[in-house]
One Martini backbone bead per residue (centre of mass of N, CA, C, O) as a GRO file, in nm:
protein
  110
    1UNK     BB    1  -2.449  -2.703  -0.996
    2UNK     BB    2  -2.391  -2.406  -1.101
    3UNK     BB    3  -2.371  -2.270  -0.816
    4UNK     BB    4  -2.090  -2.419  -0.754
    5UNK     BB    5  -1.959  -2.296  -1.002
    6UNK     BB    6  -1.961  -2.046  -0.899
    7UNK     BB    7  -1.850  -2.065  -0.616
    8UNK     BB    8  -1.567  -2.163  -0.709
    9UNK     BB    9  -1.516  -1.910  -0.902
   10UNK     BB   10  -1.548  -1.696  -0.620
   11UNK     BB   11  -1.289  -1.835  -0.465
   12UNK     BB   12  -1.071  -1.804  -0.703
   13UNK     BB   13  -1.074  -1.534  -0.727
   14UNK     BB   14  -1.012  -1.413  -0.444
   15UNK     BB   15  -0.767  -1.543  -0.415
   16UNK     BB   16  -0.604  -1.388  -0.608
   17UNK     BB   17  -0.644  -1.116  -0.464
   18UNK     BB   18  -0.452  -1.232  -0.217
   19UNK     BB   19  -0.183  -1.292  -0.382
   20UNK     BB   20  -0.152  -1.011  -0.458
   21UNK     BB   21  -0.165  -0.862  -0.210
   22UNK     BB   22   0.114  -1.058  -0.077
   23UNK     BB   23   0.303  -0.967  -0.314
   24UNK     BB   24   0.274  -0.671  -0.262
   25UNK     BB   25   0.352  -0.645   0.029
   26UNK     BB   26   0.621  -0.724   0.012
   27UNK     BB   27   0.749  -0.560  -0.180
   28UNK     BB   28   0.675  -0.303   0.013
   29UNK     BB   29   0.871  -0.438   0.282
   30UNK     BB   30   1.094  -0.456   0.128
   31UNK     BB   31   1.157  -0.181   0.032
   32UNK     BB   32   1.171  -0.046   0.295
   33UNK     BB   33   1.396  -0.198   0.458
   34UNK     BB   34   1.631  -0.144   0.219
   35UNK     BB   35   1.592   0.117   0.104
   36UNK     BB   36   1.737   0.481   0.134
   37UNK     BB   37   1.550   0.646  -0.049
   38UNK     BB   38   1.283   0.830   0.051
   39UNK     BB   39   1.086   0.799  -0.188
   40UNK     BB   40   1.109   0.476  -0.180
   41UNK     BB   41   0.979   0.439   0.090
   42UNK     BB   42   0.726   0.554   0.004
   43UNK     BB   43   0.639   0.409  -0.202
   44UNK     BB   44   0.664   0.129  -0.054
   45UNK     BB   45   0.384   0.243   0.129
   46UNK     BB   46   0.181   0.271  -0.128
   47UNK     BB   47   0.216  -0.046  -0.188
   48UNK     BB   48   0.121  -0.174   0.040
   49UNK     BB   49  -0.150  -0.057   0.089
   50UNK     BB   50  -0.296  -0.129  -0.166
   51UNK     BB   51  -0.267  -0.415  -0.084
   52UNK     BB   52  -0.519  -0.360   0.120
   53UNK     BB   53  -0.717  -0.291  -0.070
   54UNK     BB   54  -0.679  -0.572  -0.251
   55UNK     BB   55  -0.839  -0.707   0.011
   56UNK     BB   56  -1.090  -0.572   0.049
   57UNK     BB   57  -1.211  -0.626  -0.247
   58UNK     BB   58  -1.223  -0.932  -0.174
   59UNK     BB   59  -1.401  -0.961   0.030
   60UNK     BB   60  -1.637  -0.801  -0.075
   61UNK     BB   61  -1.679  -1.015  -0.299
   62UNK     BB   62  -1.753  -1.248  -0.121
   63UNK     BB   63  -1.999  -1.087   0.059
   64UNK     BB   64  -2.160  -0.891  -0.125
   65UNK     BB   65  -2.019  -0.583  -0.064
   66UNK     BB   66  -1.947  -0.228  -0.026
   67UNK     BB   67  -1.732  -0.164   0.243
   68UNK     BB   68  -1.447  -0.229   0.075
   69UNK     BB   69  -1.467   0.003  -0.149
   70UNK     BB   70  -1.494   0.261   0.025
   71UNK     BB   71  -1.274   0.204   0.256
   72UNK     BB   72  -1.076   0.203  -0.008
   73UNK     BB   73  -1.141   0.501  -0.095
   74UNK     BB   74  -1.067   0.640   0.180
   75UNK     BB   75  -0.777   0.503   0.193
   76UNK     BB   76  -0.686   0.696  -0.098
   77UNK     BB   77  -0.722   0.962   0.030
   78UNK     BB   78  -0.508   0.899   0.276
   79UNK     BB   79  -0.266   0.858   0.073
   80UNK     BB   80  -0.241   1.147  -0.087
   81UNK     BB   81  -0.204   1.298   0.155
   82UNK     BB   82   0.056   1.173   0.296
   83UNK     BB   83   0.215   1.169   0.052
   84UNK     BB   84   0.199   1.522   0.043
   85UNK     BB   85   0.371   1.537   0.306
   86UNK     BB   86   0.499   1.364   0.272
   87UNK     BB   87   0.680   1.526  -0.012
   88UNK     BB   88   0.729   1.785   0.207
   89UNK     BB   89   0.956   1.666   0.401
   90UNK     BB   90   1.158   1.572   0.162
   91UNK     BB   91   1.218   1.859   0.031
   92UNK     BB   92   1.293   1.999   0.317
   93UNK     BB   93   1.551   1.811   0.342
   94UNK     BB   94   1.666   1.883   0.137
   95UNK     BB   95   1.713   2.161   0.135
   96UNK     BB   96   1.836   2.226   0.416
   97UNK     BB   97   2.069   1.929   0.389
   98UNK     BB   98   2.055   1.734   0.129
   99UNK     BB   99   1.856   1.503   0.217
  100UNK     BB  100   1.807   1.144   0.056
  101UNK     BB  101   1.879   0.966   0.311
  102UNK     BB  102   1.837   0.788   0.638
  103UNK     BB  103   2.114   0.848   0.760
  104UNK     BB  104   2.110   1.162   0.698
  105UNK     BB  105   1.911   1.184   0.934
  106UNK     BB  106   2.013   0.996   1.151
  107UNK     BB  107   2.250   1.236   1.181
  108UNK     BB  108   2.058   1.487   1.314
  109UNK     BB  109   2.068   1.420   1.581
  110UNK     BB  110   2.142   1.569   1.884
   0.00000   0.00000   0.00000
């Protein structure tokens, strides 16, 4: 008795879990789609990004293992890279053209 009320509330965590992680990742693909100016489409992609991160580690929840928490870490860690690249090619295209619309880069090409 005890062990169902149990596995019912770990079942009810875990989709908690996933409807965060469903409402965070729309967030970010709309704001991705949607906003044209290039730090915000960055943010809309580390916040898609993390939506899969509280995926990875409601899974884990699941399963009682700790391969998602990790995986999780490893994916935080790949994604301040990531950041720090791209907002150092936003930098370089202000400097240089003063672009910070997704337009005025896509009149760029030759």
């Amino acid at each position: 008795m005890i062990e169902t009320i149990a596995s019912k509330l770990l079942v009810q965590n875990v989709s908690q879990y996933f409807i965060l992680s469903f409402i965070l990742l729309g967030i970010g693909l709309f704001g991705m789609m949607v906003r044209k100016n290039l730090i915000t489409i960055l943010m809309s992609l580390e916040l898609a990004l993390n939506s899969v991160n509280i995926a990875f580690v409601g899974i884990d929840r699941l399963n009682h293992l700790i391969d998602g928490e990790i995986f999780a870490l490893f994916t935080i860690a790949l994604a301040a890279a990531e950041a720090a690249v791209g907002l150092g090619i936003i930098l370089s295209l202000f400097r240089l053209r003063k672009a910070e619309n997704v337009n005025e880069i896509i009149d760029l090409k030759g």
